[in-house]
C-alpha positions in Angstrom: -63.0 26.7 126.9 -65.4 29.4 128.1 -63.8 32.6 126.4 -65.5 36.2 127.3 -64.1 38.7 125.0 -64.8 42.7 126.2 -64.4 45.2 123.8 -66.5 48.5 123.0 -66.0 48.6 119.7 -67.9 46.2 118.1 -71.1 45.9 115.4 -72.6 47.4 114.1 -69.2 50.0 114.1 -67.0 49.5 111.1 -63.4 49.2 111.8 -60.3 47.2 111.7 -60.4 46.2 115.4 -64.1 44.5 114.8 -62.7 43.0 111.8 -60.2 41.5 114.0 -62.5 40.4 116.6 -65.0 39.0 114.8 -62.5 37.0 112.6 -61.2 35.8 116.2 -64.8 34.7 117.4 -65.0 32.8 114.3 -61.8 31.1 114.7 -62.6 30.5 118.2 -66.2 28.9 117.6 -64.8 26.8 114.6 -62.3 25.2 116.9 -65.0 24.0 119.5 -64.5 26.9 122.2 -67.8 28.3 123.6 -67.3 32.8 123.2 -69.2 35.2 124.4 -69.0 39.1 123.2 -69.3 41.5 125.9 -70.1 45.0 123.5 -72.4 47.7 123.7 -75.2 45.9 121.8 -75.4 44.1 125.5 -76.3 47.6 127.5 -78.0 51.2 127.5 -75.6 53.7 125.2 -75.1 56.7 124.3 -73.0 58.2 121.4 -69.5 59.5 121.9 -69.8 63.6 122.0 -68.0 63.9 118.5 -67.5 60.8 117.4 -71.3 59.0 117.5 -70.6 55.8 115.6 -68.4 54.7 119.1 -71.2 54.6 121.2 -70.4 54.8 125.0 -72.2 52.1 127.8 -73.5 54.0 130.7 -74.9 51.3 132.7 -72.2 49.7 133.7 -73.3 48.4 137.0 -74.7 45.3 135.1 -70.9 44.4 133.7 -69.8 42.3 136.9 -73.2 40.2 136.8 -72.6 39.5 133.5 -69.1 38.1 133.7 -70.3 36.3 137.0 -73.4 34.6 135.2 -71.0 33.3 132.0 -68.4 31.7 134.5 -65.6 32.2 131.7 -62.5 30.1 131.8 -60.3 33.2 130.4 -61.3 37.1 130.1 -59.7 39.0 126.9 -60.1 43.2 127.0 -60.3 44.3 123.9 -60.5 48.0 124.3 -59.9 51.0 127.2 -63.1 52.0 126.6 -65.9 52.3 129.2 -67.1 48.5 129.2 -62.9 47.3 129.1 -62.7 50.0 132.6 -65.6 47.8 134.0 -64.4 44.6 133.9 -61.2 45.1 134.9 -62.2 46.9 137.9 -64.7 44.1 138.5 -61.9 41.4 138.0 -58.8 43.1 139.6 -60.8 43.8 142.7 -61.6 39.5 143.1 -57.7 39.0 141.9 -58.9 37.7 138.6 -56.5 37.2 135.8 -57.1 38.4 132.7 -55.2 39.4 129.2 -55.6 43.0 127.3 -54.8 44.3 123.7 -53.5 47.6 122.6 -55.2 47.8 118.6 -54.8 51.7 118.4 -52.2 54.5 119.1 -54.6 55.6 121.0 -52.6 58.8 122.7 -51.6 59.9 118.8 -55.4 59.7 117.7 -56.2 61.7 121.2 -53.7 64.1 120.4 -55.1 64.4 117.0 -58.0 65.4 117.7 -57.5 67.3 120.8 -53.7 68.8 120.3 -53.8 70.2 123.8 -53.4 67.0 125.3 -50.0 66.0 125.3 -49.5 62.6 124.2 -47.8 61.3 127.8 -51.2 62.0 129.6 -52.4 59.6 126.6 -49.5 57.2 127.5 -50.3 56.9 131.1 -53.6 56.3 130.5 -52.7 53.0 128.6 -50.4 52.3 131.6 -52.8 52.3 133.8 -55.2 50.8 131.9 -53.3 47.5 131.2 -50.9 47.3 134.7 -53.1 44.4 135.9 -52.7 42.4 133.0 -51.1 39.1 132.5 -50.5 39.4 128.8 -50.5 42.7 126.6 -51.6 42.1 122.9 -50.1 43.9 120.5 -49.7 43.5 116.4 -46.1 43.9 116.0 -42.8 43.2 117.0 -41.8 47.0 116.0 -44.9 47.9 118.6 -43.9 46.0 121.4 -40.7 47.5 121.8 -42.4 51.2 120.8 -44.9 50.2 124.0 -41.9 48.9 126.5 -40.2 52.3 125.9 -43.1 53.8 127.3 -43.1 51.4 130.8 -46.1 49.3 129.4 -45.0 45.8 130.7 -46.0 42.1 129.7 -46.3 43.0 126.0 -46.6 40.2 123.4 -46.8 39.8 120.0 -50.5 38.7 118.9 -50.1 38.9 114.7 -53.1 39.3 112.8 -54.8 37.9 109.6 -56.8 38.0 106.4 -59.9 36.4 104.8 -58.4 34.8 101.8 -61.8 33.3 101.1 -63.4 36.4 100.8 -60.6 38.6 99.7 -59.2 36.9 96.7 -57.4 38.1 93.0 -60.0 37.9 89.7 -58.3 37.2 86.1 -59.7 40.3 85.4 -56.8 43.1 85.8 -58.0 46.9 86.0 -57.5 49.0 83.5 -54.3 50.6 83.9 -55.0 53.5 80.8 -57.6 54.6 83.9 -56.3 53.6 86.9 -58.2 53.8 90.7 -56.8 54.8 93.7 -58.2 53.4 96.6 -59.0 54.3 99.9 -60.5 52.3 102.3 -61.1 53.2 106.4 -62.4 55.7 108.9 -62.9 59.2 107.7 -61.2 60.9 110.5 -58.7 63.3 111.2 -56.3 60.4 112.7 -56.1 58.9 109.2 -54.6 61.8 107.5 -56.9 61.2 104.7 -56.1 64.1 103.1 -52.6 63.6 102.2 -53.8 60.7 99.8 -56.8 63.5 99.0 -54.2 66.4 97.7 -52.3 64.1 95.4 -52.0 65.2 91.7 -52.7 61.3 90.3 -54.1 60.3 86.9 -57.0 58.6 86.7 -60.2 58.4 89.2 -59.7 58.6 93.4 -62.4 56.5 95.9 -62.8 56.6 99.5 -64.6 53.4 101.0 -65.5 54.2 104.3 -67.7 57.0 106.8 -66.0 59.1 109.8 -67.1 62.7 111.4 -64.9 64.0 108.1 -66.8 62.8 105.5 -69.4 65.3 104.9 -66.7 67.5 105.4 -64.1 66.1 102.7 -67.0 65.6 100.4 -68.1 68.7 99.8 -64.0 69.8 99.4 -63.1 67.5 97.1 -65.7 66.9 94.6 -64.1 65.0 92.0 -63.8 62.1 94.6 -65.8 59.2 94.9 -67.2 58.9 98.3 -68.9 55.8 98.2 -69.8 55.0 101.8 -69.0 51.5 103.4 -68.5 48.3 101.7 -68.8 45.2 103.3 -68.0 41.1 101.8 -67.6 40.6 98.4 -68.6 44.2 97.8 -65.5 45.3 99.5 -63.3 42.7 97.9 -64.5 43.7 94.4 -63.6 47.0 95.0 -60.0 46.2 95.8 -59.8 44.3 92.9 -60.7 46.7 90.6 -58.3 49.4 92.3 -55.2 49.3 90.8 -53.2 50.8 94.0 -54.8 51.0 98.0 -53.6 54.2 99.1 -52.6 54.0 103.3 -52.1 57.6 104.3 -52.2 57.3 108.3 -49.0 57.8 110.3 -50.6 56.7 113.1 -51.9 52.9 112.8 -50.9 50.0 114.7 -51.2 48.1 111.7 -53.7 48.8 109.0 -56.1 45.4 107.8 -57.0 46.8 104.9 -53.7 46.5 103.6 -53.5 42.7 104.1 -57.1 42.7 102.6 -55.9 44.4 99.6 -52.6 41.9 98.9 -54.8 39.4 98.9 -56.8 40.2 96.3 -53.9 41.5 94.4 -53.8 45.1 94.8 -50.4 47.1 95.4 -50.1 49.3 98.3 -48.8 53.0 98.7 -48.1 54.4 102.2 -45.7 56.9 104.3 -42.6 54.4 105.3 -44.1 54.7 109.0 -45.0 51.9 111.6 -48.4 50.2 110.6 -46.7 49.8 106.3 -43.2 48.7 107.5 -44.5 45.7 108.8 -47.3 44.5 106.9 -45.6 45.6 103.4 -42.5 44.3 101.5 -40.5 47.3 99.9 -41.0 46.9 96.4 -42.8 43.7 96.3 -46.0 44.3 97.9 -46.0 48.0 98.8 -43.9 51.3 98.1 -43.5 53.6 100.8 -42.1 57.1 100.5 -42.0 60.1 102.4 -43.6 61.5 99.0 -46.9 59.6 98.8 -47.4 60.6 95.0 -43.8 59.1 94.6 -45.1 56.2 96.0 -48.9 55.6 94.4 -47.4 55.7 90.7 -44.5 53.1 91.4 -47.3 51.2 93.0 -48.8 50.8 90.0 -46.1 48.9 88.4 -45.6 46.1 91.4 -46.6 42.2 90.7 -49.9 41.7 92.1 -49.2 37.8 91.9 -46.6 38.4 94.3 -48.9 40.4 96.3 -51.7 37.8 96.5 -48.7 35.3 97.5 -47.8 37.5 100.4 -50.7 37.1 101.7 -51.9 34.2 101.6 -49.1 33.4 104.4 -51.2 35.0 106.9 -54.2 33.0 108.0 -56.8 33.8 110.5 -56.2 29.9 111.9 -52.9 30.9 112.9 -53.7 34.4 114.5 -56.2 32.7 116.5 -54.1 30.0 118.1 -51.4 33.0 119.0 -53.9 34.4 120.4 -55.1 31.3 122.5 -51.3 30.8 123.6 -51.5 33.9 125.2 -54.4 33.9 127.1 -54.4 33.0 130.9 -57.2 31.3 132.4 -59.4 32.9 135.3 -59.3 31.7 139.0 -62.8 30.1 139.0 -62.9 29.4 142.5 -62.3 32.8 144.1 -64.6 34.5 141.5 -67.7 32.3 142.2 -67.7 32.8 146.0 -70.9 33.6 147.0 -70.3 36.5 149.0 -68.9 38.6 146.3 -71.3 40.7 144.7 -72.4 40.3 141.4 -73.1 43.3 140.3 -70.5 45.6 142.2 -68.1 46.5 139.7 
């Protein structure tokens, strides 16, 4: 099949929705289907005012040639960002059917940073957003029923997964007399990053990662290791040699970096919150307590075997043909008649 994907996050932003998506293209390509990425690398941008690693298309006149000229078999929006708005106004006005994914809270990360938007102006923007869908994407079943309390409609469960060629255990164990706890994400307000931040733990703390905080959080906490992003086998390495990943958000949908972690054999402490209560096992693969100290030194004493085990259940392979189950294919005909306007979005 012809698959356009839309999505306005994507490279060179780090995040766990592009780690998603480009695990998916991969997938995709690898079992013969021909993918395009519709991002902002394809158009004129501008940085988001606060936030300028998202950067934000503005000409998005070109968005309804572009789908036109790829003549996909099914359309996938990513995000309900600028480009996402485009093509579905561009396919919902021909009738086109198309599927969606909700990746973020995004009315908890709005109200976050702006507190004097109340989080049902946040809610009605994602209902408005994805009312033309034919299939709603989200991570968990605990999130599709959140979502259906709040009148979104056609939700399904679309599970992701984790590299475990990439992110794998060593025989070498970290050194427990020292041990590292590990951060790894965006350095924004919406992660909470300071709960994990405040903790009295022994040993050394590091933050992997960048985010409108950082310079911020840096200069506050000075014992910390800021070390920027990590990417491949850099990134892995430094899960292995953490002896717990630290997951302070409340607000995640459902946090990669855990899975990444499990898989190469590192415990995981978090607030018992959606996002850790479905990716962790209690006691086996993760502690969650409402005192996140409590919960980073019993941690340390979890099986990372078992960790590594749990993981490896969870394949990119399979997320990708859940994914493809989903996904409803585009009425060819009515889109390519030539008295439609390409570029009218």
């Amino acid at each position: 099949m012809r698959i356009l994907i839309v999505s306005d996050a994507w490279h060179p932003q780090v995040n766990g929705v592009v780690t998603s998506l480009q695990a998916l293209v991969t997938e995709l390509r690898g079992l013969g289907h021909l993918v395009k990425m519709l991002s902002p690398q394809d158009f004129n941008h501008l940085p988001c005012p606060s936030y300028p690693e998202i950067p934000l298309v503005w000409d998005l006149w070109r968005v309804g040639a572009t789908i036109r000229d790829f003549q996909p078999d099914c359309v996938h929006l990513a995000t309900e960002g600028p480009l996402g708005w485009a093509a579905r106004r561009w396919l919902k006005k021909r009738g086109l059917a198309f599927s969606s994914a909700i990746h973020t809270r995004f009315p908890e990360y709005i109200n976050t940073r702006w507190r004097w938007l109340p989080l049902r102006w946040g809610y009605a923007y994602l209902r408005a957003f994805h009312r033309p869908s034919q299939a709603v994407l989200v991570s968990t079943e605990r999130l599709r029923e959140e979502f259906a309390g709040q009148s979104l409609r056609r939700l399904v469960v679309w599970r992701k997964g984790v590299d475990t060629g990439l992110f794998r255990p060593t025989a070498q164990q970290p050194d427990e007399a020292t041990p590292v706890f590990l951060y790894v994400g965006r350095i924004a307000p919406e992660k909470n990053l300071q709960a994990f931040l405040d903790l009295d733990l022994p040993g050394s703390k590091q933050v992997i990662g960048d985010g409108p905080q950082r310079e911020a959080l840096q200069a506050e906490y000075g014992h910390v290791q800021f070390l920027g992003y990590r990417h491949g086998e850099a990134l892995a390495e430094a899960y292995r040699q953490a002896s717990v990943l630290v997951f302070p958000s409340r607000t995640d949908t459902y946090g990669l970096v855990m899975l990444e972690a499990l898989a190469c054999g590192t415990p995981v402490a978090a607030f018992p919150v959606a996002g850790p209560l479905d990716v962790l096992e209690p006691g086996v693969t993760g502690v969650m307590d409402d005192d996140l100290r409590v919960a980073c030194l019993a941690a340390m004493q979890l099986d990372k075997e078992r960790c590594v085990e749990s993981a490896a259940r969870q394949s990119w392979r399979a997320s990708t043909l859940d994914f493809l189950a989903q996904q409803p294919l585009i009425d060819g005909e009515r889109y390519l008649q030539p008295q439609l306007s390409a570029s009218s979005i």
